[in-house]
N, C-alpha and C positions, 0 to 999 in steps of 0.2 A: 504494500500500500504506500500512496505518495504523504508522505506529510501535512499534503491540504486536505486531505481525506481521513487521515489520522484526526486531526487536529479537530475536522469540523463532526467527525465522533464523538472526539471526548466534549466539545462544545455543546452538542447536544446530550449527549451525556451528563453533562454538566447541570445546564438547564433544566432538565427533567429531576433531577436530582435534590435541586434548588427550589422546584416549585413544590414538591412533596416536603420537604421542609417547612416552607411559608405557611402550606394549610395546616403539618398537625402543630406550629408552635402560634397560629391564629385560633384555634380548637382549644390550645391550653390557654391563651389567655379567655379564651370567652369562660374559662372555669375557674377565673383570677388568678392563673399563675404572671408572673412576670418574669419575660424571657429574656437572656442576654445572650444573643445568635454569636458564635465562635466563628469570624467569617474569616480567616487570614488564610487566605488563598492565593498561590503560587502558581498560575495557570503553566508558564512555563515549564515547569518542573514537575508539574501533577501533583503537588501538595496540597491538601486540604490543611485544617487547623491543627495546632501544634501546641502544647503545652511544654514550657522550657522549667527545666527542672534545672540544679546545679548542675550536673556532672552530664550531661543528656538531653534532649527531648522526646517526646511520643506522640501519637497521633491524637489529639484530642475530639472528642465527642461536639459534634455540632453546637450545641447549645448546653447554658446552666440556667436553671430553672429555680425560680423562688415560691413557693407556694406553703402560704399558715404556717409559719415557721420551720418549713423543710426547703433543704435546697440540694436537690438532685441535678446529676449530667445525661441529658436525651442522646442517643446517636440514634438519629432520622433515616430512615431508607426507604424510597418511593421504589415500588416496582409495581410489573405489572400483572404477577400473576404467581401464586406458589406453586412449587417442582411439585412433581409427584417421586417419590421414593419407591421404586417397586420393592424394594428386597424389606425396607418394613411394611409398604404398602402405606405410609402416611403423605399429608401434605406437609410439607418442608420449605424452609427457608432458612438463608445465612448469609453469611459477612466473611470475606475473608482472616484467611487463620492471623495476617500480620496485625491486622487493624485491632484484631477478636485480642492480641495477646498485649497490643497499648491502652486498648480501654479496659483490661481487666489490671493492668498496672495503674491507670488513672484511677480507679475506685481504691485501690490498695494507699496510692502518695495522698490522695486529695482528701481524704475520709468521708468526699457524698459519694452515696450510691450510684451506679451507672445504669439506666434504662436504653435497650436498645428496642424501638420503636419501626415496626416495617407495614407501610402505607401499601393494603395492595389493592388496585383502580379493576382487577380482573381481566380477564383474556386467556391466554394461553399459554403455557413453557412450553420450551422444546421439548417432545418426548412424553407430553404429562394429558389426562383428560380437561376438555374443556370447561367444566365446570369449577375453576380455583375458587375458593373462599375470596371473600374480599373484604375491606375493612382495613380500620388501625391495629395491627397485633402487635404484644410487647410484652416483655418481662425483666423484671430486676437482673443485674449480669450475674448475682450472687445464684438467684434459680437457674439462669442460663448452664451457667459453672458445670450444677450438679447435673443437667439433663440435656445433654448431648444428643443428638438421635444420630449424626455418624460426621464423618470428617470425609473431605476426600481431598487429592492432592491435586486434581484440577480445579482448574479455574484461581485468579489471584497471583502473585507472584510465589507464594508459598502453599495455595490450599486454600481450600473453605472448610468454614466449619458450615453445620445444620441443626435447624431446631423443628420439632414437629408444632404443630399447632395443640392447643390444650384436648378438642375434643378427641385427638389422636391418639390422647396420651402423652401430649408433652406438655413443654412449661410457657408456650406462647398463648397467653389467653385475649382474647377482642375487646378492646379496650372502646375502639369507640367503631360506629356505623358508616360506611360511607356517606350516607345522610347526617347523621351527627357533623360532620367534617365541609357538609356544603352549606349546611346552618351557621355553621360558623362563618364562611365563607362571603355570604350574604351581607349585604349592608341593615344596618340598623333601622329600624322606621325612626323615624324624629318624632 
């Protein structure tokens, strides 16, 4: 591929990435949280946000979130559709193993918790039945942790991990409705 092909990938890629973002931390304020979007983006380079630590830094979680005295870090991810798993037969979805291994270090330095949040609009994966769930799905990185549903070494520069959704038996449970999500979305009557 040429570079301007490349390029106008990850741009859209980007994009799409950027506006599932905007809806679920528009969704969290309409529930009074107060969002502080982590947007330090390095298009060149393909870096997303980045927490600088003394010795190091890591890939930091899109946003930190304030709500009734808790303040949690969201990592957002819009997509279109969850995998189907045959070999457990669940619905699945995941983040690469590198990203999976700076946001479980960022809950460990920063002492808030890490939610990874996956926006899915529905369609179809490669390989999967038509019917994907759709909705906000999400859980603490700490349940994430313990409930794996499998890893694999494609995809990512290292691997993905996978999580199945809650009614499969995993630890991703529906947080909010695509409808929820365009309610928010919606302008306020005056």
């Amino acid at each position: 591929r040429s570079d301007g092909v490349r390029s106008m990938t990850f741009a859209r890629s980007l994009d799409y990435g950027m506006a599932g973002e905007s809806d679920i931390a528009r969704w969290l304020r309409s529930r009074g949280a107060i969002v502080l979007p982590v947007y330090e983006k390095i298009i060149s380079e393909g870096k997303g946000p980045q927490l600088f630590l003394p010795e190091s830094s890591l890939i930091a979680p899109d946003m930190l979130v304030f709500q009734t005295g808790r303040t949690f870090w969201i990592e957002a991810k819009h997509k279109t559709a969850f995998s189907w798993h045959r070999i457990t037969e669940r619905w699945v979805t995941g983040i690469d193993l590198r990203h999976y291994a700076d946001y479980c270090r960022v809950a460990d330095v920063s002492d808030f918790p890490v939610w990874l949040l996956f926006l899915h609009e529905g369609g179809q994966a490669k390989d999967s039945p038509s019917d994907s769930p759709t909705g906000l799905w999400g859980s603490e990185l700490d349940s994430l942790r313990e409930n794996e549903n499998h890893r694999h070494r494609n995809g990512g520069r290292g691997g993905m991990v996978y999580w199945a959704r809650e009614c499969d038996g995993g630890p991703l449970r529906l947080i909010a409705t695509l409808d929820d999500l365009r309610a928010a979305r919606a302008p306020k009557a005056a």
